[in-house]
Backbone and ligand atoms as CSV (ligand in chain L), in Angstrom:
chain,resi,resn,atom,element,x,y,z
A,1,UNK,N,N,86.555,109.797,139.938
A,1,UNK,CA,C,85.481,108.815,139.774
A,1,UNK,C,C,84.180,109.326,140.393
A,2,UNK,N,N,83.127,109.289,139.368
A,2,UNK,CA,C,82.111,109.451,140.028
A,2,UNK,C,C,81.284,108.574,141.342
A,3,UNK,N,N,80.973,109.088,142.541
A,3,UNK,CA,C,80.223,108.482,143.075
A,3,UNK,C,C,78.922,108.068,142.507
A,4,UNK,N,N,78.394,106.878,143.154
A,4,UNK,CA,C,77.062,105.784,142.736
A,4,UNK,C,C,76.422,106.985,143.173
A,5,UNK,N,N,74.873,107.451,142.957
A,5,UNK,CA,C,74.315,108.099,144.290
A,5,UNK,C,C,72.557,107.681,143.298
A,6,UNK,N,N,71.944,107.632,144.936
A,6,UNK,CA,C,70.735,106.716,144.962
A,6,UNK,C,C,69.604,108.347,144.831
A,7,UNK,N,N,68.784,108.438,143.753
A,7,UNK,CA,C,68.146,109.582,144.263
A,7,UNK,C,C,66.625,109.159,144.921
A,8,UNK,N,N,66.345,110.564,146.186
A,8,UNK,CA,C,65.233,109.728,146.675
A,8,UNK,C,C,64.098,110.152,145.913
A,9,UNK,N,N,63.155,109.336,146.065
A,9,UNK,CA,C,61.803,109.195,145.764
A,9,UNK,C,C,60.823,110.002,146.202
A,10,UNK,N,N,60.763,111.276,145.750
A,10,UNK,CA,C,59.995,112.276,146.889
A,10,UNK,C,C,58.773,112.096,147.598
A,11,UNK,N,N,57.984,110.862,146.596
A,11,UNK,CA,C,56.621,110.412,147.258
A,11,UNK,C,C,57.311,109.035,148.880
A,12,UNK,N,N,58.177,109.367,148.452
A,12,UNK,CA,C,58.578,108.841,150.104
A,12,UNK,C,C,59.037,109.386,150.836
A,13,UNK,N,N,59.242,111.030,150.732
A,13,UNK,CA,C,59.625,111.564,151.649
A,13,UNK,C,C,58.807,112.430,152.628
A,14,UNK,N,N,59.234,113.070,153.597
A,14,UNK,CA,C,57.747,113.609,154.480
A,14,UNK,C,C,57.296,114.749,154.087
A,15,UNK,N,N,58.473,115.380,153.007
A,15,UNK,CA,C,57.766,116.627,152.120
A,15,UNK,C,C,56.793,115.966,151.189
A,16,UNK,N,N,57.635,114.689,150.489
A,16,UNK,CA,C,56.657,114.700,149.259
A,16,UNK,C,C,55.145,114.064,149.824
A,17,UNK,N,N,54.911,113.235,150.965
A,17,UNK,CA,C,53.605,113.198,151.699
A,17,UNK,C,C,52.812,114.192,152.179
A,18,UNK,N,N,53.647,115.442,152.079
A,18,UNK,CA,C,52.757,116.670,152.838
A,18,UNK,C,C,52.041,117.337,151.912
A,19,UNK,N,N,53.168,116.912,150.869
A,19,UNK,CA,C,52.679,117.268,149.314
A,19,UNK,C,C,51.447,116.970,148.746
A,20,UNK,N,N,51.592,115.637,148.894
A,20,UNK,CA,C,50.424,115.244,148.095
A,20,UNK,C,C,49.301,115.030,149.236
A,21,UNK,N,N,49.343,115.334,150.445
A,21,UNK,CA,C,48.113,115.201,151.237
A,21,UNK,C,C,47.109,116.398,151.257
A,22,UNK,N,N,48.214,117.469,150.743
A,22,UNK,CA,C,47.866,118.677,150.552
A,22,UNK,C,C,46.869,118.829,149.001
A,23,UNK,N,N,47.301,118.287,148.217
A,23,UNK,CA,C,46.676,118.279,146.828
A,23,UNK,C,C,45.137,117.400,146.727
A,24,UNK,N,N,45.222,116.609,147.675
A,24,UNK,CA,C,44.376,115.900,147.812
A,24,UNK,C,C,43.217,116.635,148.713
A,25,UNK,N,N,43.779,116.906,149.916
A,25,UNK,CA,C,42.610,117.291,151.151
A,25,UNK,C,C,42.620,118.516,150.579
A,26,UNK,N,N,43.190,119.309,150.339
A,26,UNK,CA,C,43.187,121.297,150.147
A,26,UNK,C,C,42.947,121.557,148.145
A,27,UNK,N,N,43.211,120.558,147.603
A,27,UNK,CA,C,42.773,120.419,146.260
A,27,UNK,C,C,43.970,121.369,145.513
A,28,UNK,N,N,45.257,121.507,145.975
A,28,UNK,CA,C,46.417,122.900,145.389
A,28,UNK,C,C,47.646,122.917,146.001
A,29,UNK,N,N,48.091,123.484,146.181
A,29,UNK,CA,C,49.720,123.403,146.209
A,29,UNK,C,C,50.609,124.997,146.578
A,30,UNK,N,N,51.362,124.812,147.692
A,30,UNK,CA,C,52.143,126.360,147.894
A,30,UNK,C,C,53.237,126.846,146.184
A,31,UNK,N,N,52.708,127.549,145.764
A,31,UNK,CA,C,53.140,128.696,144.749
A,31,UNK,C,C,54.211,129.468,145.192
A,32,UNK,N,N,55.254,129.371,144.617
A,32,UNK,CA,C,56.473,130.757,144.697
A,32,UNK,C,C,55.868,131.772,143.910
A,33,UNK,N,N,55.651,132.527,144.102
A,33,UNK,CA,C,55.446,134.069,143.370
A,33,UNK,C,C,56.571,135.513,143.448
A,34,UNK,N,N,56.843,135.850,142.566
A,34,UNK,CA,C,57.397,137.016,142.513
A,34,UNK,C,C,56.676,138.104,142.700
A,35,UNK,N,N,57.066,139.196,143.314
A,35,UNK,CA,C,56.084,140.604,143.989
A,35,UNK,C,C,56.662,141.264,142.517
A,36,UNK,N,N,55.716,142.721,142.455
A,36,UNK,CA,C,56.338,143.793,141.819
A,36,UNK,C,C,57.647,144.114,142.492
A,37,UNK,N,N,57.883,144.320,143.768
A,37,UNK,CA,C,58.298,144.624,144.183
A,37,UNK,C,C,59.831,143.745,144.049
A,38,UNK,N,N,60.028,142.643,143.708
A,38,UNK,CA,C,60.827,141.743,143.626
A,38,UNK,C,C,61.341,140.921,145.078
A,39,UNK,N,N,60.025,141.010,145.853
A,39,UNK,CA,C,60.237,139.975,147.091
A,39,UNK,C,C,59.356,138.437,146.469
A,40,UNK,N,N,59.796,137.369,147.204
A,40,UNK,CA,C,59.719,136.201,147.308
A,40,UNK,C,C,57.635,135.602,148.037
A,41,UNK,N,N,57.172,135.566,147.553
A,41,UNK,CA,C,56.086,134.905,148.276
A,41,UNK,C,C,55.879,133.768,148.385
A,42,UNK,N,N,55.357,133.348,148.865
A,42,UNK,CA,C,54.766,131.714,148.739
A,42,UNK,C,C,53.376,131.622,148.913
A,43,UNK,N,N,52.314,131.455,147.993
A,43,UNK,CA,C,50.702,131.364,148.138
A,43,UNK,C,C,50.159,129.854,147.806
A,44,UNK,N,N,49.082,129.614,148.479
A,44,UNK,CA,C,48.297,128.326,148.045
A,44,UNK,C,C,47.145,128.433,146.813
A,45,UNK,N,N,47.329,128.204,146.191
A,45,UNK,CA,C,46.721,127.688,144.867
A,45,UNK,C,C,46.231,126.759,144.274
A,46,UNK,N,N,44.620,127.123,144.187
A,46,UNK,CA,C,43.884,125.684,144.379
A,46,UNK,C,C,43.525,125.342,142.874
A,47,UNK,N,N,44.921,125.158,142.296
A,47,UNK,CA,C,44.423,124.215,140.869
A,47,UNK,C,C,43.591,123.177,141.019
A,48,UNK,N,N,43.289,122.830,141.789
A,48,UNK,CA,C,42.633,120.797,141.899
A,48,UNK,C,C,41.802,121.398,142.158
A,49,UNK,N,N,40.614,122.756,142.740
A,49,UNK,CA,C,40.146,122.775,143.579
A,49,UNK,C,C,38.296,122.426,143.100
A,50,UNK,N,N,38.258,122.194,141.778
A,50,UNK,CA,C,36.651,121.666,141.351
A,50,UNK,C,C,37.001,119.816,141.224
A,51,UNK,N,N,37.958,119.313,141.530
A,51,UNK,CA,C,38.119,117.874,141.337
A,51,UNK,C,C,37.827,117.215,142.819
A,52,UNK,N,N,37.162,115.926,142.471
A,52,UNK,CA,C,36.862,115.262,143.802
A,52,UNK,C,C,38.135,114.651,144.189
A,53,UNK,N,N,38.277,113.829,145.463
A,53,UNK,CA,C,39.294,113.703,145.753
A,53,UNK,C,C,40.213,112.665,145.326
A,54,UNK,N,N,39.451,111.944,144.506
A,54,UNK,CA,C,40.172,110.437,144.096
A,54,UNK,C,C,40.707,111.125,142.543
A,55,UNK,N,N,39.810,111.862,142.003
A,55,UNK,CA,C,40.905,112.630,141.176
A,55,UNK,C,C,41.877,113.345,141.681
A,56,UNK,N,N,42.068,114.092,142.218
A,56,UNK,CA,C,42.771,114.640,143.058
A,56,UNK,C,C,44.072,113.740,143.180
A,57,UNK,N,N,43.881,112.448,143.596
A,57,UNK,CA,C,44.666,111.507,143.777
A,57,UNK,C,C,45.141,111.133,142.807
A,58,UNK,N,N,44.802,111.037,141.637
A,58,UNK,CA,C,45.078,110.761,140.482
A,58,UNK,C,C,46.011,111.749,140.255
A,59,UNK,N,N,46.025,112.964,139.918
A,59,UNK,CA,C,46.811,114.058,139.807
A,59,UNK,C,C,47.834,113.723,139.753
A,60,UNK,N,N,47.945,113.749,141.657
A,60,UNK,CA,C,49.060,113.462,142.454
A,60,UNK,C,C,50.156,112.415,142.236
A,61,UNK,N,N,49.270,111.013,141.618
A,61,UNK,CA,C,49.900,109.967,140.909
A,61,UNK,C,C,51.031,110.408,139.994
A,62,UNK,N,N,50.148,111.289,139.068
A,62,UNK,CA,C,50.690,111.847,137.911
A,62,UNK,C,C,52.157,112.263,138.015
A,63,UNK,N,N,52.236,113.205,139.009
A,63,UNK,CA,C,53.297,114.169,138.902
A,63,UNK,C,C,54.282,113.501,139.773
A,64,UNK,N,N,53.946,112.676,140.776
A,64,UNK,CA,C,54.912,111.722,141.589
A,64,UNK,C,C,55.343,110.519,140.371
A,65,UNK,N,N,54.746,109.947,139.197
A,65,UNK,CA,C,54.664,109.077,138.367
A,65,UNK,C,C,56.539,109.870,137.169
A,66,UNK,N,N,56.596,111.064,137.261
A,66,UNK,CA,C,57.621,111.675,136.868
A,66,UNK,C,C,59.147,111.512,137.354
A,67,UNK,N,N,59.016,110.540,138.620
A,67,UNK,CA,C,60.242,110.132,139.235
A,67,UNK,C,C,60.313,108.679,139.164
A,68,UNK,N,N,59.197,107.866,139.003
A,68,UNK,CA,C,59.700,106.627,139.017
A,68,UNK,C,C,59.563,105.810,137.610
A,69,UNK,N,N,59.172,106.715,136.966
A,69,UNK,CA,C,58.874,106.192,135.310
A,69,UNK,C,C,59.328,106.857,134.341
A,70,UNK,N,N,59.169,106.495,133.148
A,70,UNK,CA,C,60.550,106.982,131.762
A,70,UNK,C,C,59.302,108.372,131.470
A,71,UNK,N,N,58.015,108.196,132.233
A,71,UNK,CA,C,56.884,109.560,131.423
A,71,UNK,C,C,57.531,110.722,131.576
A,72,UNK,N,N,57.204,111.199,130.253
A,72,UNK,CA,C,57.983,112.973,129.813
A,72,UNK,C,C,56.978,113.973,129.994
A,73,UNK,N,N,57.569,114.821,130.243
A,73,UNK,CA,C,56.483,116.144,131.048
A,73,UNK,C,C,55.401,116.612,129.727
A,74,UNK,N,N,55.423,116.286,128.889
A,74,UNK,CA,C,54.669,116.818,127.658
A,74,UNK,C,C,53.701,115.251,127.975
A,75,UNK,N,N,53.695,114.168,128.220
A,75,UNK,CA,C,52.722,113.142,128.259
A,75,UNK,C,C,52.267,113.479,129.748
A,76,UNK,N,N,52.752,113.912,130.627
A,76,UNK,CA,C,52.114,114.148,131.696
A,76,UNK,C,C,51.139,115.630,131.737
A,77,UNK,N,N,51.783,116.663,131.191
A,77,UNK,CA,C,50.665,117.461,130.816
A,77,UNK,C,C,49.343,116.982,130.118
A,78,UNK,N,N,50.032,115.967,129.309
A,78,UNK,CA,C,48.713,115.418,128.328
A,78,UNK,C,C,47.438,114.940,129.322
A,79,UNK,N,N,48.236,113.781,130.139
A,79,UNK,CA,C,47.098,113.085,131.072
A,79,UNK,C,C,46.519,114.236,132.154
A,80,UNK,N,N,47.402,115.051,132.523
A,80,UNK,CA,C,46.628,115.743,133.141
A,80,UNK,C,C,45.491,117.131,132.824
A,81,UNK,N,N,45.365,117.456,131.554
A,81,UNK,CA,C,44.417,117.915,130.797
A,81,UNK,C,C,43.456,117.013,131.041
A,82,UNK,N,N,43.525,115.735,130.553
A,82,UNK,CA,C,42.707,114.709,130.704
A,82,UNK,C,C,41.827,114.487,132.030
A,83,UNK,N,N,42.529,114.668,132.961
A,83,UNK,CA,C,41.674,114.901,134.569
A,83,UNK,C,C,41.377,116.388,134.440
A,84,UNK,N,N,41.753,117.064,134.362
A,84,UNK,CA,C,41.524,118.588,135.192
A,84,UNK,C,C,40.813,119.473,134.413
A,85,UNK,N,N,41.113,119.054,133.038
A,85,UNK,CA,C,40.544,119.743,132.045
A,85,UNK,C,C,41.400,120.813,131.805
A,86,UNK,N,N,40.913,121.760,130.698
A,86,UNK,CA,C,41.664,123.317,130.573
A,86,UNK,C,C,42.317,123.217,129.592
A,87,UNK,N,N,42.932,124.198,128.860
A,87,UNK,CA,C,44.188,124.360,128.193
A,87,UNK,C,C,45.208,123.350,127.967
A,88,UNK,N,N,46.069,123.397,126.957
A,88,UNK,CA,C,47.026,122.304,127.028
A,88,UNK,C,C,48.241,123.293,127.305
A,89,UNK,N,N,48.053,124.308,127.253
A,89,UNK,CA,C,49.580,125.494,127.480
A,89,UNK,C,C,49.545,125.287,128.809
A,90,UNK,N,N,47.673,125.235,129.757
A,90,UNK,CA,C,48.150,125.251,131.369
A,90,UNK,C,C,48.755,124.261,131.911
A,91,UNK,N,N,47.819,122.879,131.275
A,91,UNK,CA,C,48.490,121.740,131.600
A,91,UNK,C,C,49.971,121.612,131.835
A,92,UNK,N,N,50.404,122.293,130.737
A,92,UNK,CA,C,51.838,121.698,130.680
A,92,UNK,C,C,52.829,122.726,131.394
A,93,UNK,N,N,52.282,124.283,131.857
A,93,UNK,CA,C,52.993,124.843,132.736
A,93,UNK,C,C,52.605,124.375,134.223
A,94,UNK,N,N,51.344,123.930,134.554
A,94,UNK,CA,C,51.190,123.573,135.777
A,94,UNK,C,C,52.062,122.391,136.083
A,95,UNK,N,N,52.403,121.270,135.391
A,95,UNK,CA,C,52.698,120.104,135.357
A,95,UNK,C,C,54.539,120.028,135.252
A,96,UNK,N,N,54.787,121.314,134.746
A,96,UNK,CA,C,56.394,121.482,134.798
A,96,UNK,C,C,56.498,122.189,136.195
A,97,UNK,N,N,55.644,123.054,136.609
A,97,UNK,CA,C,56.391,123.990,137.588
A,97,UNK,C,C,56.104,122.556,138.806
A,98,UNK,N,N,55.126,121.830,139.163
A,98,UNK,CA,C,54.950,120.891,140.168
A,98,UNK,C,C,56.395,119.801,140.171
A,99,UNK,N,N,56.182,119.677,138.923
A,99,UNK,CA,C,57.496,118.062,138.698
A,99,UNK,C,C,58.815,118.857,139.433
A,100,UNK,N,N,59.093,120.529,139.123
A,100,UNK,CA,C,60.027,121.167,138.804
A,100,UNK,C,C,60.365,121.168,140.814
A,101,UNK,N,N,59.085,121.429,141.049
A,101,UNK,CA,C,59.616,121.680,142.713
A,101,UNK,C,C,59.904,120.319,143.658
A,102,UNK,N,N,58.915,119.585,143.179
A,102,UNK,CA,C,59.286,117.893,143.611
A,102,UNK,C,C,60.944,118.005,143.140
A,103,UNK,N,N,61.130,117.885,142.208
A,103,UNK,CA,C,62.770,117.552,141.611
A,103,UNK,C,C,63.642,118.965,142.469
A,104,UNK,N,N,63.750,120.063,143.176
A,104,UNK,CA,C,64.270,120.690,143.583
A,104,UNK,C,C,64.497,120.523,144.895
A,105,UNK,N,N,62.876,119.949,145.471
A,105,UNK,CA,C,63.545,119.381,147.254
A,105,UNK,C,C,64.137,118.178,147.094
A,106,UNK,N,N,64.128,117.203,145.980
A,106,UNK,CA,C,64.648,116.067,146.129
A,106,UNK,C,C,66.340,116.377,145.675
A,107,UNK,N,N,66.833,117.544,145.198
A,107,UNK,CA,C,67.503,117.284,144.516
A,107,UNK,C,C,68.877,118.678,146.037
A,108,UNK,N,N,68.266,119.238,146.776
A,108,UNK,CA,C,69.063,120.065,147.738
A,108,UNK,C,C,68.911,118.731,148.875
A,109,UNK,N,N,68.009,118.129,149.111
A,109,UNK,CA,C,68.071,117.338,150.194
A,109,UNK,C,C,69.636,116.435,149.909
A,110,UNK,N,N,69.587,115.695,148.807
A,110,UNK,CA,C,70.703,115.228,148.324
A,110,UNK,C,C,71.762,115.971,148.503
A,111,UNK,N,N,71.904,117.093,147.783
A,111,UNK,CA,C,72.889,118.131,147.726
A,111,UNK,C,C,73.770,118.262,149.224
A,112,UNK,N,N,72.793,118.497,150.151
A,112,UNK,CA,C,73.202,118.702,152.030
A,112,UNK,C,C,73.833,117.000,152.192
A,113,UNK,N,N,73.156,116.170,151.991
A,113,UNK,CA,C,73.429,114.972,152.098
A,113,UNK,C,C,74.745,114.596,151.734
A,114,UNK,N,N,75.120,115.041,150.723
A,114,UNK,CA,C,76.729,114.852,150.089
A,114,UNK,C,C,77.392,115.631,150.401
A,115,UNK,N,N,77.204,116.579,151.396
A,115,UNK,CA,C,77.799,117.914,151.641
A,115,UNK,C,C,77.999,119.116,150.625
A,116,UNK,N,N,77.485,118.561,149.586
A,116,UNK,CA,C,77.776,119.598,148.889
A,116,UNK,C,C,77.461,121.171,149.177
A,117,UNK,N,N,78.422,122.069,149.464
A,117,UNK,CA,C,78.238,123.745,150.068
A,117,UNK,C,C,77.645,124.586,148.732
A,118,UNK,N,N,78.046,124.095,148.051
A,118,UNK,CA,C,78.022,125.423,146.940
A,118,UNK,C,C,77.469,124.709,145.580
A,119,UNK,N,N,76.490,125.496,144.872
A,119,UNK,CA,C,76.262,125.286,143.470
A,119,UNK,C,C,76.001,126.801,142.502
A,120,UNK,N,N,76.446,126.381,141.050
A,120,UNK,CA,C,76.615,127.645,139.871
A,120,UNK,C,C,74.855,127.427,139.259
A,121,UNK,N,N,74.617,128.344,139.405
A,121,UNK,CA,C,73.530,128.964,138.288
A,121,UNK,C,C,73.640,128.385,136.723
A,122,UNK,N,N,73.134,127.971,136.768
A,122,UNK,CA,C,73.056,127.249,135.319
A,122,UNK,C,C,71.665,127.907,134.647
A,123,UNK,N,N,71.640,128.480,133.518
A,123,UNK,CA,C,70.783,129.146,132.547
A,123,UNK,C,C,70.251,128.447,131.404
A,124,UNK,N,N,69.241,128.304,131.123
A,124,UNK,CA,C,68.986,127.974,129.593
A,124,UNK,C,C,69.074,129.457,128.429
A,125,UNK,N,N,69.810,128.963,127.319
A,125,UNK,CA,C,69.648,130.619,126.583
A,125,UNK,C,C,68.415,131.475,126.360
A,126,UNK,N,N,67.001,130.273,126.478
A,126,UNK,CA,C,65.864,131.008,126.117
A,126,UNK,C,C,65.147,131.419,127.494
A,127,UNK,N,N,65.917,131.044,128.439
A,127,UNK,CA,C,64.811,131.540,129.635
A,127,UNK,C,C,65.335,133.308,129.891
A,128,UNK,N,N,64.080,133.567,130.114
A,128,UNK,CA,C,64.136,135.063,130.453
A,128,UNK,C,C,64.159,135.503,132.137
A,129,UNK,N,N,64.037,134.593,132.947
A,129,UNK,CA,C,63.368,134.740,134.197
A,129,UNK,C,C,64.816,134.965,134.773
A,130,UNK,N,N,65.756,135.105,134.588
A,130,UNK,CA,C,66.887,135.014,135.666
A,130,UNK,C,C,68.299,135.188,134.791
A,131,UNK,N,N,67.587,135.847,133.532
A,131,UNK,CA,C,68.744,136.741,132.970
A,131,UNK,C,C,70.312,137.383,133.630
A,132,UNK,N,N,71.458,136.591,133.103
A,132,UNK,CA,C,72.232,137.737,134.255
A,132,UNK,C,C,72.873,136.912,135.722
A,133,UNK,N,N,71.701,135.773,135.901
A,133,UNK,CA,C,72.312,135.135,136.850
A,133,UNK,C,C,73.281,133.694,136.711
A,134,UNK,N,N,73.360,133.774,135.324
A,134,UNK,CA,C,74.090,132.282,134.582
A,134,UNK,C,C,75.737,132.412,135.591
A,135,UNK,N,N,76.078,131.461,135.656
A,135,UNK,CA,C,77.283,130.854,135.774
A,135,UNK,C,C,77.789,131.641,137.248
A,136,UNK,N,N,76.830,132.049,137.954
A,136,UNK,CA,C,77.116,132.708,139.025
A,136,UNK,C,C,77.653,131.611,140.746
A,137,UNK,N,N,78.269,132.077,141.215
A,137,UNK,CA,C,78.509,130.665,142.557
A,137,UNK,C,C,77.403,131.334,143.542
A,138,UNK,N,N,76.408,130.302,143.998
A,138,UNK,CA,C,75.889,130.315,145.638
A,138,UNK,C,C,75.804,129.601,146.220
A,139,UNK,N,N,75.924,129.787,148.009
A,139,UNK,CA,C,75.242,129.161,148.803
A,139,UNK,C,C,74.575,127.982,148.411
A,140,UNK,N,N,74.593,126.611,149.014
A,140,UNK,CA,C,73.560,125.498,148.475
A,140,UNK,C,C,72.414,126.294,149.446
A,141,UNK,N,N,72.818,126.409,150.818
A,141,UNK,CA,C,71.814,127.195,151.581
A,141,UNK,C,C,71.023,128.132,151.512
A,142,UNK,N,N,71.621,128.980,150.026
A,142,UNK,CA,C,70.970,130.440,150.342
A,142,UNK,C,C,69.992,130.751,149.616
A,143,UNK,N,N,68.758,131.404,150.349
A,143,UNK,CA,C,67.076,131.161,149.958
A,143,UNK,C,C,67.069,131.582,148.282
A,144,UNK,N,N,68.346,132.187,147.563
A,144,UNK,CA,C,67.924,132.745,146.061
A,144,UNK,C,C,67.732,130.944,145.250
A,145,UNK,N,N,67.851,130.306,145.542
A,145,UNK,CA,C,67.399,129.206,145.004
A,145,UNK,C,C,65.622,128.629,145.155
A,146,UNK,N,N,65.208,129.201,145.829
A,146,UNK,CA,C,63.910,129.258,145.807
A,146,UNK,C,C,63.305,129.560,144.523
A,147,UNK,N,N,64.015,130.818,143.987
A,147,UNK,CA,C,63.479,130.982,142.687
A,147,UNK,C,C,63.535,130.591,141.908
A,148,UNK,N,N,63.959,128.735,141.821
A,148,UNK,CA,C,64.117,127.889,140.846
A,148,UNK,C,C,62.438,127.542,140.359
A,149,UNK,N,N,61.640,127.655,141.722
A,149,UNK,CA,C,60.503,127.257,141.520
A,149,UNK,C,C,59.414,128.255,141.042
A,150,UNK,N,N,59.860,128.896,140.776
A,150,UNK,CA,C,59.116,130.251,140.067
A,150,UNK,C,C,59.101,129.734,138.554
A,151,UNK,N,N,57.547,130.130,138.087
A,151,UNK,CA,C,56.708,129.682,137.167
A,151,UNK,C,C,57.104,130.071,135.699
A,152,UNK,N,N,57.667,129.290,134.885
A,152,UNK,CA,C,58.481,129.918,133.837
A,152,UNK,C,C,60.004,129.272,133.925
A,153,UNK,N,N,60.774,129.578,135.510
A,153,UNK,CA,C,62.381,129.293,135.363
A,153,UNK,C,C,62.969,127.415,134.688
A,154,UNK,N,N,63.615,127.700,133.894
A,154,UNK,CA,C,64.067,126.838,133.464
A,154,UNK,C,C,65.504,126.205,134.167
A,155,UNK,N,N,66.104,127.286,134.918
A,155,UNK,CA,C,67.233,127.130,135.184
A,155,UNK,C,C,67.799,126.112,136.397
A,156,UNK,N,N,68.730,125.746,136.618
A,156,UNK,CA,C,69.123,124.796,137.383
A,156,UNK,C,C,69.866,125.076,138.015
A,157,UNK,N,N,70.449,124.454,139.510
A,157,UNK,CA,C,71.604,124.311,139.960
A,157,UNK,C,C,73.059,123.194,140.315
A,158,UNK,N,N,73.874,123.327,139.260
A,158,UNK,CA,C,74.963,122.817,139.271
A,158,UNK,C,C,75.615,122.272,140.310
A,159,UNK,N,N,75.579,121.290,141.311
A,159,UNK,CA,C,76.807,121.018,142.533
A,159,UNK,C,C,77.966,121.089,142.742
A,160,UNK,N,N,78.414,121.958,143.080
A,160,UNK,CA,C,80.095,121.561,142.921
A,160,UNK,C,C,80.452,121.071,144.135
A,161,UNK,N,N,81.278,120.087,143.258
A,161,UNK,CA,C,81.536,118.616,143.845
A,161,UNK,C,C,83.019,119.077,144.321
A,162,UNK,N,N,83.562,119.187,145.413
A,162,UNK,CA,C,85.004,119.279,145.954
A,162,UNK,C,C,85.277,118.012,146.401
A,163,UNK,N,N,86.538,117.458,145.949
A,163,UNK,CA,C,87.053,115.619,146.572
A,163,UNK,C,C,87.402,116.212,147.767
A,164,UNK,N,N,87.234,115.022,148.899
A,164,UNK,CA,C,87.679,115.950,149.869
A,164,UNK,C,C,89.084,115.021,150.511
L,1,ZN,ZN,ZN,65.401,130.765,135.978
């Protein structure tokens, strides 16, 4: 039987406040980046950074608006073209990789929470970013899940659930 389980609300959590205080006051957001080299970075990136701050806020609405409402990441790219301006290809990669990392701390915080130790690599067939790593077991702990948030990955991680 499946357990009930409540997921949290990241705009209530003290990441997702650091989050969006950050988007607001600093106008951008910490970036996972891949090196040539194939090390891990993390940079700040000031997408917001020609918007005043109540847009800014708006943004922020936006992409926190992805957890508590039925809006689909293709209408949230939409509205957010609409504030920020630009491209509709950026819109909608900026607007997946943000939703994508909100939904990744909300979704390991849980993970530790249930104890869950271990999750499988889950692949989409068309993603290219992590070729090779499908159906693989890791660590819930171990930092290669970081690269969920890398710009492009589609891929997910699976919980495995042990009854105990
Ligand atoms: Zn991937």
């Amino acid at each position: 039987m499946a357990v009930p389980i409540t997921l949290p609300n990241p705009e209530l959590t003290a990441a997702g406040r650091a989050y969006r205080e950050q988007l607001v006051r600093e106008g951008g957001s910490i970036v996972v980046k891949k090196t040539k080299a194939g090390t891990l970075c993390r940079r700040f990136r000031p997408w917001l950074a020609g918007l005043s701050p109540k847009a800014r806020g708006r943004v922020a609405d936006l992409i926190f608006s992805a957890f508590t409402s039925c809006r689909s990441l293709k209408e949230t790219a939409k509205d957010l073209k609409t504030i920020r301006g630009g491209c509709e290809g950026t819109a909608y990669r900026i607007a997946r990789r943000e939703i994508r990392r909100l939904q990744h701390e909300r979704d390991f915080l849980q993970f530790r929470e249930r104890g869950i130790r271990q999750g499988i690599w889950r692949i989409d067939l068309e993603e290219g970013v992590h070729t090779g790593r499908s159906g693989k077991l890791f660590a819930i702990d171990d930092p290669i899940w970081t690269e969920l948030d890398l710009e492009g990955c589609i891929c997910w991680c699976e919980p495995v659930v042990t009854d105990l």
